[in-house]
C-alpha positions as CSV (number, residue, x, y, z in Angstrom):
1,X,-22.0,40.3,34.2
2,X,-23.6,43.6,34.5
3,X,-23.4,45.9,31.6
4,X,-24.5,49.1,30.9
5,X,-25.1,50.7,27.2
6,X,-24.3,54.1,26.6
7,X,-26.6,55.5,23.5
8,X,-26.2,59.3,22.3
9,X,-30.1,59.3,21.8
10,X,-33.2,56.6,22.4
11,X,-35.2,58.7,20.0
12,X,-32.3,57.6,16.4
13,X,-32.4,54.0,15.0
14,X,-29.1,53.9,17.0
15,X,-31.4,52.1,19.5
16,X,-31.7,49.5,17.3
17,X,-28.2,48.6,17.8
18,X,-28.9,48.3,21.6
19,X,-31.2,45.9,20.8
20,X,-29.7,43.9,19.4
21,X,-26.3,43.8,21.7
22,X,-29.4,43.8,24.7
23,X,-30.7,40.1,22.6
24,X,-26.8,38.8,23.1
25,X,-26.3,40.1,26.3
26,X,-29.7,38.4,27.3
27,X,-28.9,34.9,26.1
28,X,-25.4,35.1,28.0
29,X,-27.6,36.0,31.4
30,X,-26.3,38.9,31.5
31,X,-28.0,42.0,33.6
32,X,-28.2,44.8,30.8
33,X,-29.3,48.7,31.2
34,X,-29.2,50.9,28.5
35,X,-28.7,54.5,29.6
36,X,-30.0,57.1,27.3
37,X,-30.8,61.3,27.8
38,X,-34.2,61.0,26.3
39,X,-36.4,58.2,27.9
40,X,-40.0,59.4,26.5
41,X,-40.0,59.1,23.4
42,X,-38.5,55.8,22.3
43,X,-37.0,55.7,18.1
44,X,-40.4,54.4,16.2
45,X,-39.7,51.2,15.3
46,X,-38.8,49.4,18.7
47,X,-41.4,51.5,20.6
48,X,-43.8,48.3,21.1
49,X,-40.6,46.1,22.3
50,X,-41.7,46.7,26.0
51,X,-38.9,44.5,27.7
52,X,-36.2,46.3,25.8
53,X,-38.0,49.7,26.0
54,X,-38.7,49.0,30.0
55,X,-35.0,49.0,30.5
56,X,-33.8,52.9,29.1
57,X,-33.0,55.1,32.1
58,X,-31.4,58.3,32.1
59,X,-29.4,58.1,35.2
60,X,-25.8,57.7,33.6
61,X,-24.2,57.8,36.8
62,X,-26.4,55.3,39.0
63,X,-26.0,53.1,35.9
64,X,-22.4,53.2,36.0
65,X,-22.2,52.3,39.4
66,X,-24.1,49.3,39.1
67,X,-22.4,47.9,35.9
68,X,-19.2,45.6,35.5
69,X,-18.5,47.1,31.9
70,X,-19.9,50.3,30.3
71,X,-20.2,49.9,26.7
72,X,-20.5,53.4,24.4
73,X,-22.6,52.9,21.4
74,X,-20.8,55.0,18.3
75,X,-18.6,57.1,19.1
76,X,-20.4,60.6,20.1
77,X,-20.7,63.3,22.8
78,X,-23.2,61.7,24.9
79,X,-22.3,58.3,24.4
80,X,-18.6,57.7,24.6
81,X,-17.3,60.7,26.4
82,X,-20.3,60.0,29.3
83,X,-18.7,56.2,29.3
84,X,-15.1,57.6,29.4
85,X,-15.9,60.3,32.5
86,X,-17.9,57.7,34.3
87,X,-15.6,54.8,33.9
88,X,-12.3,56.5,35.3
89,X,-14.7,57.9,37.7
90,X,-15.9,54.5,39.1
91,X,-12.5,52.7,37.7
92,X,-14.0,49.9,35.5
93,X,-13.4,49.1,31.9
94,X,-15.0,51.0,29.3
95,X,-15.6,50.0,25.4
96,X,-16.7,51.1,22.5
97,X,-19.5,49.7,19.6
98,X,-19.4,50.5,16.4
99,X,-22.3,49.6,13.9
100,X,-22.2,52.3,11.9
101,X,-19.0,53.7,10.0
102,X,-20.8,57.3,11.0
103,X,-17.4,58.7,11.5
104,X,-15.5,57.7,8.4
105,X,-18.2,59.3,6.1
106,X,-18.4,62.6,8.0
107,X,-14.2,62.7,7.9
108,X,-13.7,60.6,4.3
109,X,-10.7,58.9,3.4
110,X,-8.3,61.5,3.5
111,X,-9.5,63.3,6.4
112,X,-9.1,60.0,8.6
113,X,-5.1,59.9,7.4
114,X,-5.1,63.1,8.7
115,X,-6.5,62.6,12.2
116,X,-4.5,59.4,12.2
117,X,-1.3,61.8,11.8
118,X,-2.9,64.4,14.2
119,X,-3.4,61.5,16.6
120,X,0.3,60.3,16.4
121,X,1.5,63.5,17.0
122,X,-0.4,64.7,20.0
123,X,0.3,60.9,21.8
124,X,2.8,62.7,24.4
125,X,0.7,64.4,26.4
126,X,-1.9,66.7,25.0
127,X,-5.0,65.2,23.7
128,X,-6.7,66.2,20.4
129,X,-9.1,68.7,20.0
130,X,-12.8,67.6,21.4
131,X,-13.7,65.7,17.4
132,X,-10.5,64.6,17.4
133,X,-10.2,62.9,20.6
134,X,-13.2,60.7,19.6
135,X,-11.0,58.3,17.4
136,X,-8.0,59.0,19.6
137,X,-9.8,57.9,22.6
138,X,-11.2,54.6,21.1
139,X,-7.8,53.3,20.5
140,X,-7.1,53.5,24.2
141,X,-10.4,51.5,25.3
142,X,-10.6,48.1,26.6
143,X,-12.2,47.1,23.7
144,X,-13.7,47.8,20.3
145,X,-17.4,46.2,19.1
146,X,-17.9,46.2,15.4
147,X,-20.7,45.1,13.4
148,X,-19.0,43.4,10.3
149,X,-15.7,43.0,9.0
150,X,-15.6,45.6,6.6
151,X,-15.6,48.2,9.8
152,X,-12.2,46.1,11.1
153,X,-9.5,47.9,9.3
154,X,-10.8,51.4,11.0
155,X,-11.0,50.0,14.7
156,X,-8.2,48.9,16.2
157,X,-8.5,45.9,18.6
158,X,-11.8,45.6,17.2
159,X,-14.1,42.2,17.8
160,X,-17.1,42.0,15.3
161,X,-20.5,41.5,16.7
162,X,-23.2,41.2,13.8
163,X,-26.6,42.4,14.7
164,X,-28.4,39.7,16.5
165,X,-32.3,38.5,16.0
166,X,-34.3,36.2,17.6
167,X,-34.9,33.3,15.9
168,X,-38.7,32.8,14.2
169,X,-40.7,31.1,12.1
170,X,-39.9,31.0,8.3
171,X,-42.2,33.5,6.5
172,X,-45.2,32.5,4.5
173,X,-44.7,30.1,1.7
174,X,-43.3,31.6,-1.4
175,X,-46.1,32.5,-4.4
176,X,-46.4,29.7,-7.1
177,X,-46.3,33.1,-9.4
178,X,-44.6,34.8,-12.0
179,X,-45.6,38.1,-10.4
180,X,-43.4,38.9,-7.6
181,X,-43.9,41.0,-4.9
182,X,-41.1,42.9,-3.5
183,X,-40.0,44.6,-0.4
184,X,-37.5,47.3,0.7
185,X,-38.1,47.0,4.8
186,X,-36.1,49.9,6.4
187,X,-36.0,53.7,6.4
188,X,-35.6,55.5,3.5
189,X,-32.6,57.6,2.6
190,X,-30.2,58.8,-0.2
191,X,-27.8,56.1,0.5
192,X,-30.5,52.9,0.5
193,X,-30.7,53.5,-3.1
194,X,-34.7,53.2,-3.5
195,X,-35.1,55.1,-6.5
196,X,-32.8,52.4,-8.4
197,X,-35.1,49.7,-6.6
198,X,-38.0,51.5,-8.3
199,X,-36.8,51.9,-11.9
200,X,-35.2,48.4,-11.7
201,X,-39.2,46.9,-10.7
202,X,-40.4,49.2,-13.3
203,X,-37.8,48.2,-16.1
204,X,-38.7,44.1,-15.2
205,X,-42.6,44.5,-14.9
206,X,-45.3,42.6,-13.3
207,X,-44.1,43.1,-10.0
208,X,-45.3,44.6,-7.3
209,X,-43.1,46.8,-4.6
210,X,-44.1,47.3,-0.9
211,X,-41.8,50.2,0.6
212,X,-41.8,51.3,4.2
213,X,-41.8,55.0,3.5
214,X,-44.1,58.2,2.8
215,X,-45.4,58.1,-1.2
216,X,-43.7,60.7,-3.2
217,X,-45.7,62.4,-5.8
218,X,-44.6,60.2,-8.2
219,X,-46.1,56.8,-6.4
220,X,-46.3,54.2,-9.1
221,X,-49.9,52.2,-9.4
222,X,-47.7,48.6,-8.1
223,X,-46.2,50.7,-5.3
224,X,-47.3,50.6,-2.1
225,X,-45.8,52.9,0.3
226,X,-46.2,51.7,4.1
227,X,-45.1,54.9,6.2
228,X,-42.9,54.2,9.2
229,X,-43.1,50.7,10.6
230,X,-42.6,48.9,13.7
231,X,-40.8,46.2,14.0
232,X,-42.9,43.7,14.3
233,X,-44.8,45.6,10.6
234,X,-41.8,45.2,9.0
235,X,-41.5,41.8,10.0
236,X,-44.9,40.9,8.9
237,X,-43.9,42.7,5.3
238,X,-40.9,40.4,4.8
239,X,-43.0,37.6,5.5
240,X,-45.5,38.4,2.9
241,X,-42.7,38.9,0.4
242,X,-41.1,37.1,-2.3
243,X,-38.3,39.1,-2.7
244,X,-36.1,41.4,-0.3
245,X,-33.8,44.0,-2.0
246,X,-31.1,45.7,-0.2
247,X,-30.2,48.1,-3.4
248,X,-27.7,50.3,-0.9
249,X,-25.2,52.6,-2.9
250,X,-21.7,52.5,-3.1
251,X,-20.7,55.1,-1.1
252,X,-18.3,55.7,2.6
253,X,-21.8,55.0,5.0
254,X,-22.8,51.8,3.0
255,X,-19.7,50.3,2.4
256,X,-19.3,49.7,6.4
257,X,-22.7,49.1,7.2
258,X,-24.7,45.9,7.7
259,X,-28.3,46.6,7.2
260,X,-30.3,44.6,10.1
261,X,-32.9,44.3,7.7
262,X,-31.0,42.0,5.9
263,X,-31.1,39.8,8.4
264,X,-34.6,39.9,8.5
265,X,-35.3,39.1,5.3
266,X,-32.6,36.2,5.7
267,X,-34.1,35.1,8.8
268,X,-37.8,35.1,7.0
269,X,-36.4,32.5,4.5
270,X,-36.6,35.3,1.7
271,X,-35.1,35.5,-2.2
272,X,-32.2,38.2,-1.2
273,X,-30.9,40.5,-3.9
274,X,-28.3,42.8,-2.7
275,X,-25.8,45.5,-3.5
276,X,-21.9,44.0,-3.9
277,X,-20.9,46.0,-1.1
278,X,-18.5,44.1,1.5
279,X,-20.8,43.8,4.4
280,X,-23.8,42.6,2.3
281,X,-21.7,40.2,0.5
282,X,-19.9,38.9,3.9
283,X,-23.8,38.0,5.8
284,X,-25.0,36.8,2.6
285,X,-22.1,34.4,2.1
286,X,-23.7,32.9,-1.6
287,X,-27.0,32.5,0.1
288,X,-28.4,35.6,-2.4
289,X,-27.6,37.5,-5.2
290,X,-25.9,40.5,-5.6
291,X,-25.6,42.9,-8.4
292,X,-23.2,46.4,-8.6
293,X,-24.7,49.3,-6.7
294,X,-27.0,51.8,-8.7
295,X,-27.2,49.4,-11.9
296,X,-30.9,49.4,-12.6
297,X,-30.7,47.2,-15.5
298,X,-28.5,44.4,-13.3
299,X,-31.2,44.8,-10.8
300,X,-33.9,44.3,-13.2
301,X,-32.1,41.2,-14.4
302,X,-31.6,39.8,-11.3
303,X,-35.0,40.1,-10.0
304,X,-36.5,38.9,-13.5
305,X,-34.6,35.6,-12.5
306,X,-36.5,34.8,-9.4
307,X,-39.8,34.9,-11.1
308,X,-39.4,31.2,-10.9
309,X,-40.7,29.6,-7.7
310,X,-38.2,26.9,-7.2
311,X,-35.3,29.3,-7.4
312,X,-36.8,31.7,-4.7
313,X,-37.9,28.6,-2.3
314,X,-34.1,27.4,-2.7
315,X,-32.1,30.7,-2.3
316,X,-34.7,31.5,0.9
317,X,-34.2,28.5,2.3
318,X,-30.4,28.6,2.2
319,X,-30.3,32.3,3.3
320,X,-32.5,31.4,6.3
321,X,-29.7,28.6,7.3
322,X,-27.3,31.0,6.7
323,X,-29.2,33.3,9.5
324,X,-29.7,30.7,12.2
325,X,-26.3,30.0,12.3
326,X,-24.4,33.3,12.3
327,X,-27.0,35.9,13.6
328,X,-28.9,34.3,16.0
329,X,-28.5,35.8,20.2
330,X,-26.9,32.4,20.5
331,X,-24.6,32.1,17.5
332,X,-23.3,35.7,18.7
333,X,-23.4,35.3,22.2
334,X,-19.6,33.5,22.8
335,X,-17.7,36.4,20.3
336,X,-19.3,38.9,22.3
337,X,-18.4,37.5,25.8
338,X,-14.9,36.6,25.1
339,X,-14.7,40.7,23.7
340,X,-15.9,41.8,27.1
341,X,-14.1,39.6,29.4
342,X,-12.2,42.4,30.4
């Protein structure tokens, strides 16, 4: 199988999503090129992944030539509309991943019943208008990727694909210590819900909190802010840590996304505490603990309870099984063959 990956951008953490489709596709055997407009300047993180990085090209059309299946990656200009064009043009099937619900929080609720009404009506003939005919083409593909389950009931036909990592070597032993250190591994943003992290360390006390961002003004004395990591940095952070919090908010974006970091920390054999959202909830699988979104005082609670080493060795231990057999390249690798054996 040859496939080729259609991203909108190499310089987003969309890229990340290619690499870990370009893990899957690598443990089937599988010939893989991911096709992007700007080569240079790979997204930060996956910059020092020279195998992966090594395969970005920015000839769409030589690309689509070569491939079996072209696969878009979210659906935007530059990414599913190239695949569309290219694939009537060379008459092979063309799909669609989703690992983001990007389009459901810039439309909302109401907005999607409304293209879903829009998309009814125009079905005879005329398509949609250019945002419209996003959605409208991806029910017409050959077939749909997802992430996680929660991103189902929006994608028809849709096949979920978690985000794959390579298996590794458990992280270092857990501290025989009340005094915890904590990490939030992945970029920071309204939506990750670091500033309820921060009160909910500060509420618990004697912890410490490692966060991979720039230090606001307010920087607390047991904060250490990291800057933008690589992956392998955030890897090593998660190692270090007792404790990985994933302390998203409840809001359209986080409710249909699964945060790769997750995995990570899973895959590290960390203490998980988590936001009840439905993708965190579904990788987890009662390997962690999860608390409501944006409750510092549940968060403080719930971290104050793995100041006790035996309980973070055992819910690490179980998360990391929990990892190995759901989000490894091989544990992925037959969903997202029999999804592409088009």
């Amino acid at each position: 199988m040859r496939l080729a990956l259609f991203a909108h951008s190499a310089e987003e953490n969309g890229l990340g999503r290619a690499f870990a489709l370009w893990l899957v596709a690598k443990e089937l055997g599988w010939e893989t090129r991911v096709v992007a407009p700007a080569t240079n300047k790979p997204w930060g993180p996956l910059a020092q992944e020279r195998a992966f990085v090594g395969d970005l090209e920015a000839d769409a059309r030589a690309a689509a030539a070569w491939c079996d299946v072209l696969l878009a990656l979210k659906p935007w200009p530059g990414s599913l509309d190239l695949a569309i064009e290219l694939g009537r043009a060379q008459r092979k099937p063309v799909a669609l991943d989703v690992d983001d619900p990007d389009w459901e929080d810039m439309f909302g609720e109401r907005r999607r019943r409304q293209i879903a009404t829009f998309v009814q009506l125009s079905a005879r003939g005329r398509p949609p208008l250019h945002a419209y005919r996003l959605r409208w083409a991806a029910s017409r593909l050959s077939a749909v990727l997802v992430s996680n389950p929660a991103l189902e009931r929006w994608y028809r036909k849709a096949s979920v694909i978690p985000h794959a990592r390579t298996p590794r070597a458990p992280g270092a032993p857990h501290r025989r210590s009340e005094e915890i250190e904590i990490a939030f591994v992945g970029s920071v943003r309204a939506h990750k819900g670091v500033e309820t992290l921060r009160q909910a360390v500060d509420r618990a006390g004697g912890m410490r909190l490692t966060i991979t961002g720039t230090a606001p003004l307010d920087a607390r004395q047991n904060e250490h802010w990291t800057g933008e990591t690589s992956l392998e940095e955030g890897l090593e952070i998660l190692d270090r840590a007792d404790v990985a919090v994933i302390p998203s908010h409840d809001w359209t974006y986080s409710r249909g996304q699964l945060p790769v970091k997750l995995i990570d920390a899973m895959m590290a054999g960390r203490a998980v505490v988590g936001s009840d959202l439905g993708p965190i909830r579904w990788a987890l699988a009662g390997t962690g603990i999860v608390v409501p979104p944006t409750d510092v005082e549940a968060l403080a609670t719930a971290l104050d309870s793995l100041r006790s080493p035996a309980v973070r060795i055992d819910l690490g231990a179980r998360a990391r099984e929990r990892a190995l057999a759901a989000f490894t390249p091989a544990a992925i690798a037959p969903a997202l063959a029999a999804a592409l054996a088009l």
